[in-house]
C-alpha positions as CSV (number, residue, x, y, z in Angstrom):
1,X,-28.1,-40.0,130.7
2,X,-29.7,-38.1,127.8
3,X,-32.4,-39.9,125.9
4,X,-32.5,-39.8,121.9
5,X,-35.4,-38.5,120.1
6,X,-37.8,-40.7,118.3
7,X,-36.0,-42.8,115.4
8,X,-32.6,-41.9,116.8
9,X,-30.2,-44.5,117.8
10,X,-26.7,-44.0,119.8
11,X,-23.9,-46.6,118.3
12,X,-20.1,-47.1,119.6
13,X,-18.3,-48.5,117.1
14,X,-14.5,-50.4,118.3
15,X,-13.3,-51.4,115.0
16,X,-9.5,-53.5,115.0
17,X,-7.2,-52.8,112.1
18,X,-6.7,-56.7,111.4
19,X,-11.1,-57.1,111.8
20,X,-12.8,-56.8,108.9
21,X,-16.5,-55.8,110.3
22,X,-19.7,-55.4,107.7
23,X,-22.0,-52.9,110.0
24,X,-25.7,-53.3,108.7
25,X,-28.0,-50.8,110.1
26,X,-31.7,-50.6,109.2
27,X,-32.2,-47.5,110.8
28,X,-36.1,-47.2,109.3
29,X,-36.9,-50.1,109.1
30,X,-35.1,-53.2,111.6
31,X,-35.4,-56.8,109.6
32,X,-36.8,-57.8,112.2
33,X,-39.6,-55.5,111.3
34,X,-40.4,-57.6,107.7
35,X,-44.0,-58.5,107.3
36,X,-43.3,-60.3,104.2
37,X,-40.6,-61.9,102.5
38,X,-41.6,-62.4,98.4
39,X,-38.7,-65.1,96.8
40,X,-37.7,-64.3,93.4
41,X,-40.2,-66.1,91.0
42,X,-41.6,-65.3,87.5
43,X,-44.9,-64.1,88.5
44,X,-48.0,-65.9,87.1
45,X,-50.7,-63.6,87.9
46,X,-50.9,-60.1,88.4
47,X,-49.1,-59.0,92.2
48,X,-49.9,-55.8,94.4
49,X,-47.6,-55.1,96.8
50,X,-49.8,-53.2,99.4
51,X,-49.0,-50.8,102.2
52,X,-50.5,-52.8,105.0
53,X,-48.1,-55.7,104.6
54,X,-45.1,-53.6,104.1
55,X,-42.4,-53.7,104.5
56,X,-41.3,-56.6,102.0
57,X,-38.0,-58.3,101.6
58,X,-37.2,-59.1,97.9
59,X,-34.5,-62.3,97.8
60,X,-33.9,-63.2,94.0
61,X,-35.0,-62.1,91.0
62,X,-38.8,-61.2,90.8
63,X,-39.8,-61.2,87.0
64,X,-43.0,-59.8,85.5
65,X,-43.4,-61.3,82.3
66,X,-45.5,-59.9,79.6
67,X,-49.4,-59.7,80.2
68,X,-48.6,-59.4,83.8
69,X,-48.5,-56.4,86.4
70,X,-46.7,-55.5,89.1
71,X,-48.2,-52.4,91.3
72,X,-47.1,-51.2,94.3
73,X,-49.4,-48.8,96.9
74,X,-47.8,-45.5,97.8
75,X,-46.0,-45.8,101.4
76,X,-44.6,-49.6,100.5
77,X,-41.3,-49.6,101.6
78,X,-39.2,-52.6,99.3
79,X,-35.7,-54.0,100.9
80,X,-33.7,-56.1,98.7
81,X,-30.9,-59.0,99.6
82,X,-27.7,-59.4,98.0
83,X,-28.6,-60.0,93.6
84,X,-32.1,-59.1,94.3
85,X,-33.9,-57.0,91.4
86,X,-36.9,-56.6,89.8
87,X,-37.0,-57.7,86.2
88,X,-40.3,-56.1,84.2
89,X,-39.6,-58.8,81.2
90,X,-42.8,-57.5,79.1
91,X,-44.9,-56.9,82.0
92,X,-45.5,-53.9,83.4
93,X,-45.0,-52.2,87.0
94,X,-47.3,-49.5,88.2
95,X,-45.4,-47.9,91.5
96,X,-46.8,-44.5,92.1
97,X,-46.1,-43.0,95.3
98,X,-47.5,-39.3,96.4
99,X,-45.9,-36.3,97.6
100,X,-46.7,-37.3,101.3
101,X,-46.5,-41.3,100.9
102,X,-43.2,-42.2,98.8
103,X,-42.5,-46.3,97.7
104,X,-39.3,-46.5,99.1
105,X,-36.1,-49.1,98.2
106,X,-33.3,-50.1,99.6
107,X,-30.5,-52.4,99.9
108,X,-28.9,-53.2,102.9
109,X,-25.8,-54.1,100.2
110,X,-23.1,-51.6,99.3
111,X,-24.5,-51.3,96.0
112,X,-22.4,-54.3,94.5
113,X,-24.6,-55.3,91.4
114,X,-28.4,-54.4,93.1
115,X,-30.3,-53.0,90.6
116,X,-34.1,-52.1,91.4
117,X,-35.7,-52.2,88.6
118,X,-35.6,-53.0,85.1
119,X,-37.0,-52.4,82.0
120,X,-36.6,-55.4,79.0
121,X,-38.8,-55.6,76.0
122,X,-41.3,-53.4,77.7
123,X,-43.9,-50.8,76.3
124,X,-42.6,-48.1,78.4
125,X,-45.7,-46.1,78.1
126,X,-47.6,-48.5,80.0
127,X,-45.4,-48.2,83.1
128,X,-45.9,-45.9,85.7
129,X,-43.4,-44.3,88.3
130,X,-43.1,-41.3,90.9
131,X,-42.2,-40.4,93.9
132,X,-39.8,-43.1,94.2
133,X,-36.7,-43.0,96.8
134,X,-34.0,-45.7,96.2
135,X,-31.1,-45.8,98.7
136,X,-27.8,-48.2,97.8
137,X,-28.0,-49.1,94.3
138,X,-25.7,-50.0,91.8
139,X,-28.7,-48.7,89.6
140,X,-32.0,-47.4,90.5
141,X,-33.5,-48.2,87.2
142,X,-32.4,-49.9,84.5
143,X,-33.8,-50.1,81.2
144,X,-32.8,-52.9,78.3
145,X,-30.0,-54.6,79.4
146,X,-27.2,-52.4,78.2
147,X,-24.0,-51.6,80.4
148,X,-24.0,-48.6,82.4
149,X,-22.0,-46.3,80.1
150,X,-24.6,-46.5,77.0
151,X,-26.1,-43.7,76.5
152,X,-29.9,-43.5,77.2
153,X,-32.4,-40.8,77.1
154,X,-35.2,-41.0,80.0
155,X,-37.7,-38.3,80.2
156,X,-39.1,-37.4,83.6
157,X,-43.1,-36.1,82.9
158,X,-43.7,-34.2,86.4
């Protein structure tokens, strides 16, 4: 028997031609591995996601209305549920990850609609961003609420 190396799993897969399966694997990080769940709300006072309680499941929309801040420490990994998103309304979200401790999300979704984050009526100067890695979106980052084939210029600083 040969064992797997740390993080590696060994799966068998039997799938029928009249079974319709949906194979969910959290390779990373298992649900069952959630320290917190956040339900989507419209925040009322500033939230900090922090790497000692991560990872976080996100289920609905989380807003962040104007006046208000979202930040999230480097190494906070974010997992979103079907239609999850979060929704910087005016407020502002400070995620900055470093070279060796990214903010990482994902959706355990195909990509069917998930969008991360996005940007309406913001001051875009006032957010912050890097080192970001999204996995299964529909869209990583969205800003306005324009359809996917308007054109939009985003600069990348560093």
């Amino acid at each position: 028997k040969k064992s797997s190396p740390a993080g590696a799993a060994n799966i068998n897969v039997n799938i029928s031609k009249t079974a319709t399966t949906k194979l969910q694997i959290f390779l990373e990080e298992p649900k069952s591995k959630i320290k917190t769940f956040i339900r989507g709300q419209k925040l009322e006072s500033d939230l900090t996601l922090s790497k000692n309680q991560s990872p976080y499941l996100l289920a609905g929309e989380l807003i962040v209305p104007e006046s208000k801040t979202l930040s999230l420490e480097p190494g906070v990994r974010l997992y979103y549920a079907d239609n999850a998103k979060v929704l910087a309304k005016g407020g502002t979200i400070i995620a900055k990850g470093s070279e060796k401790d990214s903010i990482y999300f994902h959706s355990d979704s195909t990509g069917n609609g998930i969008v991360f984050l996005q940007f309406e009526s913001c001051d875009l100067s006032q957010n912050q961003l890097s080192f970001l890695s999204m996995s299964k979106a529909y869209l990583g980052i969205r800003v306005g609420d324009e359809s996917p084939s308007s054109e939009a210029t985003i600069k990348n600083s560093g």
